[in-house]
N, C-alpha and C positions, 0 to 999 in steps of 0.2 A: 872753169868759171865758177867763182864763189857768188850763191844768194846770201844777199845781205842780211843780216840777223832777223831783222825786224820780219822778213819774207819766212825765214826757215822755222821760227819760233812757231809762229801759228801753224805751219806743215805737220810739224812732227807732233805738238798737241792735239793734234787731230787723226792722227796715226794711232797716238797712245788710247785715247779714248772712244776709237770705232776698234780696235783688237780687241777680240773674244777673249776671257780670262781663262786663262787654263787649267784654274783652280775648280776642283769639285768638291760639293757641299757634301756634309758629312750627312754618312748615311741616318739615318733616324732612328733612336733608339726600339730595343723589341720589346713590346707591353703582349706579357701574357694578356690572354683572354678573361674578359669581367666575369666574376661565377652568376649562374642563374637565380634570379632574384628566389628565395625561400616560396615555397609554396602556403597558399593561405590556409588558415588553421580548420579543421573540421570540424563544426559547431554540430552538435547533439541537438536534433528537433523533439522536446518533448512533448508535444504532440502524437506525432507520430511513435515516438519508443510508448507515454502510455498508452495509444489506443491499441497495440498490438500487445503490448505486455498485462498482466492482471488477470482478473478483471478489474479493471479501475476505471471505466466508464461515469462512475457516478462523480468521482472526483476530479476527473476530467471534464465531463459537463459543467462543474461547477467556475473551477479556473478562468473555462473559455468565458462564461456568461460574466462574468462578474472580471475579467479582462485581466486577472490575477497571471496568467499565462503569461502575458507579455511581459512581467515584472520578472517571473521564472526564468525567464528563456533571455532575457537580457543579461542578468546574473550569470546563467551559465555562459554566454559568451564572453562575459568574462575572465579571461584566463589568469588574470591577476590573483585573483579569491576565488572564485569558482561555488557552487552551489551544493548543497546540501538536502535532498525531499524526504518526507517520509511519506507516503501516501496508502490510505486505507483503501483495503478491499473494500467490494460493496458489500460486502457481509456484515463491514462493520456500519456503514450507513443503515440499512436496514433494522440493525437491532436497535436503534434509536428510538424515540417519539417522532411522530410523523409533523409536527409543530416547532421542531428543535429548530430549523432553520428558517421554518418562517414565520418566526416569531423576530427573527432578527433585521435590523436593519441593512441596508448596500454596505454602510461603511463596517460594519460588526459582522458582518457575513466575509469580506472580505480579510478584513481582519484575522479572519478564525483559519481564512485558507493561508494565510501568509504565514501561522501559528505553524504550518505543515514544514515550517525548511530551515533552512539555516543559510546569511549570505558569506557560507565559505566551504571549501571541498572536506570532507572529513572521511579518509578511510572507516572500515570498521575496526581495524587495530589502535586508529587514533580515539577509540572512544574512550578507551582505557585511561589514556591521561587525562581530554577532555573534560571525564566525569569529576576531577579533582579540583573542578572552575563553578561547581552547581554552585548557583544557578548559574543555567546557560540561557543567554538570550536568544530569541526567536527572530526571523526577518518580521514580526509583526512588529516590533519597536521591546524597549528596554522591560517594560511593565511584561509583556506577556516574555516570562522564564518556562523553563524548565527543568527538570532533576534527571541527570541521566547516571545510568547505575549498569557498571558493568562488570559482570560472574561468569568466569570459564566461557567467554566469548559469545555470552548472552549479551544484548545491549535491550534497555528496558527505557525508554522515553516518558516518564510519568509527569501527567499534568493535571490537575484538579480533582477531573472526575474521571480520568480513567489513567490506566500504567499498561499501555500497549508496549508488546516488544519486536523487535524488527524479528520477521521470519522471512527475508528472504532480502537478496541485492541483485535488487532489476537487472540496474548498470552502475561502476565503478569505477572510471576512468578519468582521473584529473583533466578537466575542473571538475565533473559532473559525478554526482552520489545520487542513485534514486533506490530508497531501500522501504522494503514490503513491511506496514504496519499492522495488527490484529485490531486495533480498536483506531473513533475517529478522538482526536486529541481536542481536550473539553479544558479549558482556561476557566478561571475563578472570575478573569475580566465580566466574562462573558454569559455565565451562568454561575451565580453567586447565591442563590437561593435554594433550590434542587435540580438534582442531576437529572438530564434530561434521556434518561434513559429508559428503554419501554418497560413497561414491568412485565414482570415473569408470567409466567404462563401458571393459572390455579392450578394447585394439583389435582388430579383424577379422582372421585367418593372412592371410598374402598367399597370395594362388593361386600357384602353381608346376605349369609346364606338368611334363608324367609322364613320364619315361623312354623309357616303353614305347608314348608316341602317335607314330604314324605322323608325319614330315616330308615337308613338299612336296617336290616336284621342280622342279628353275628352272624348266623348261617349263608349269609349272602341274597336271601327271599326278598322279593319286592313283599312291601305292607299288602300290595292287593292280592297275590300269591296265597298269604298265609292268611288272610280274610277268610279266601274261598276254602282253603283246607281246614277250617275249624267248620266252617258251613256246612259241610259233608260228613264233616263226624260228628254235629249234631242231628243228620237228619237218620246217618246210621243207626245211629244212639238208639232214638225214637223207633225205626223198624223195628228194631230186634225188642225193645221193650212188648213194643205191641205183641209182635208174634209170641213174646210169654207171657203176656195178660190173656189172650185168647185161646192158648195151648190150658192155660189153667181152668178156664172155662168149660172149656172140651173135657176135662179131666171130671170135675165135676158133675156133668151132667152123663 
C-alpha cells in the first residue's frame, strides 16, 4: 500500500531532523600555556639603605623633615632615568657654622638638599664623559650647576664653596647611585656673600722658655748646686786665713 505524498513527505522530514548527526566537531586547537606575568621590580628604600649605611644620619634627618625623601625615592622608582645621590657624612655637616642652615628658609633649605643628586643613574665610569657636559645640572633646577672633574677614577663634585670628592659608593645598581661625599655641597644660589664655613681652630702660643728659669751649667750643675759650692769655699777661705792671722800672733809673742 503506497501513502500518499502529501502523508510521507512530512514522515521522513521528521525522521531527517530527529537523527543524531554523525559528524564530530573538531577537536580544539592546543594553546601552550600563558608565561607568568614578570615579577615586580625591586625598588631601593633609601631610607633604610641611609640609616644603615654612613654615618649619614644628619642628612637623612634632613631629607625626612623637609619631605625631600619622597622626591628621592620617587625618582629612584623610576626605572626610566633612575637617581643619582651624593650624600655627606656627618663630618662634614659638623665642620660647618652652626647657623648655615638656619639661616635659611623651607624652600632654600630644600633646595640645597635636592643640590645633593642628580634626576638620572650615573655609574662612576660614566662620570668620565659626563664631566665633558660641565656644567651639569642638579635635581634643584637649571641655575643650581655643577663642575664635575674626573683623574684616574677620582670624581670631584665642585660647587661654590666647597669641591668635595666621592670616597666611597654606598650602592650602584640601575636606577639607583648613592655615592659617599667628604664635604656638604654649598651653591653660590645660596650663599653668595661668605662661605659659611666654621673657622679654623687659633693656633696654639708657642711656649717661650721665662726669663727668670734657672740655666744649666756646662758641667751639668744645677745654679743652686754651685751657689752652695762657692759658699764653702768662702767660708774655707776665711778659716785657714784666721788660723794664720793667730798662728803669726802666737809667733810674735
Amino acid at each position: 500500500m503506497k501513502l500518499p505524498v502529501s502523508i510521507l513527505a512530512p514522515i521522513i522530514l521528521t525522521l531527517f531532523i530527529s537523527t543524531p548527526t554523525q559528524a564530530q566537531a573538531p577537536a580544539p586547537a592546543f594553546l601552550p600555556p600563558s608565561p607568568a606575568p614578570a615579577p615586580a621590580p625591586q625598588y631601593v628604600n633609601l631610607s633604610d639603605l641611609l640609616s644603615v649605611a654612613g654615618p649619614f644620619s644628619i642628612f637623612l634627618n634632613y631629607v625626612v623633615q623637609t619631605k625631600v625623601i619622597d622626591t628621592f625615592q620617587n625618582q629612584a622608582n623610576n626605572t626610566d632615568q633612575g637617581l643619582t645621590l651624593f650624600v655627606p657624612k656627618n663630618a662634614a655637616f659638623t665642620s660647618l657654622k652652626q647657623t648655615t642652615f638656619s639661616n635659611l628658609t623651607d624652600d632654600q633649605l630644600k633646595s640645597l638638599l635636592l643640590y645633593h643628586g642628580f634626576p638620572q643613574y650615573y655609574s662612576l665610569a660614566e662620570f668620565k664623559n659626563l664631566s665633558a657636559l660641565n656644567p651639569v645640572s642638579t635635581f634643584a633646577g637649571g641655575e643650581y650647576t655643577v663642575n664635575l672633574t674626573y683623574d684616574m677614577g677620582t670624581v670631584r663634585v665642585a660647587s661654590k664653596w666647597s669641591n668635595p670628592n666621592i670616597t666611597s659608593s654606598v650602592y650602584s645598581t640601575r636606577p639607583v647611585a648613592v655615592y659617599e661625599v667628604n664635604k656638604v655641597l654649598l651653591p653660590l644660589q645660596l650663599f653668595s656673600a661668605d662661605p659659611p664655613l666654621a673657622p679654623a681652630p687659633a693656633p696654639a702660643p708657642e711656649s717661650k722658655p721665662s726669663d727668670l728659669a734657672p740655666k744649666s751649667s756646662p758641667s751639668g750643675s744645677s745654679p743652686k748646686s754651685i751657689d752652695s759650692a762657692n759658699s764653702a769655699h768662702v767660708i774655707s777661705t776665711s778659716y785657714m786665713l784666721l788660723w794664720v792671722l793667730l798662728g803669726g800672733i802666737m809667733f810674735m809673742l
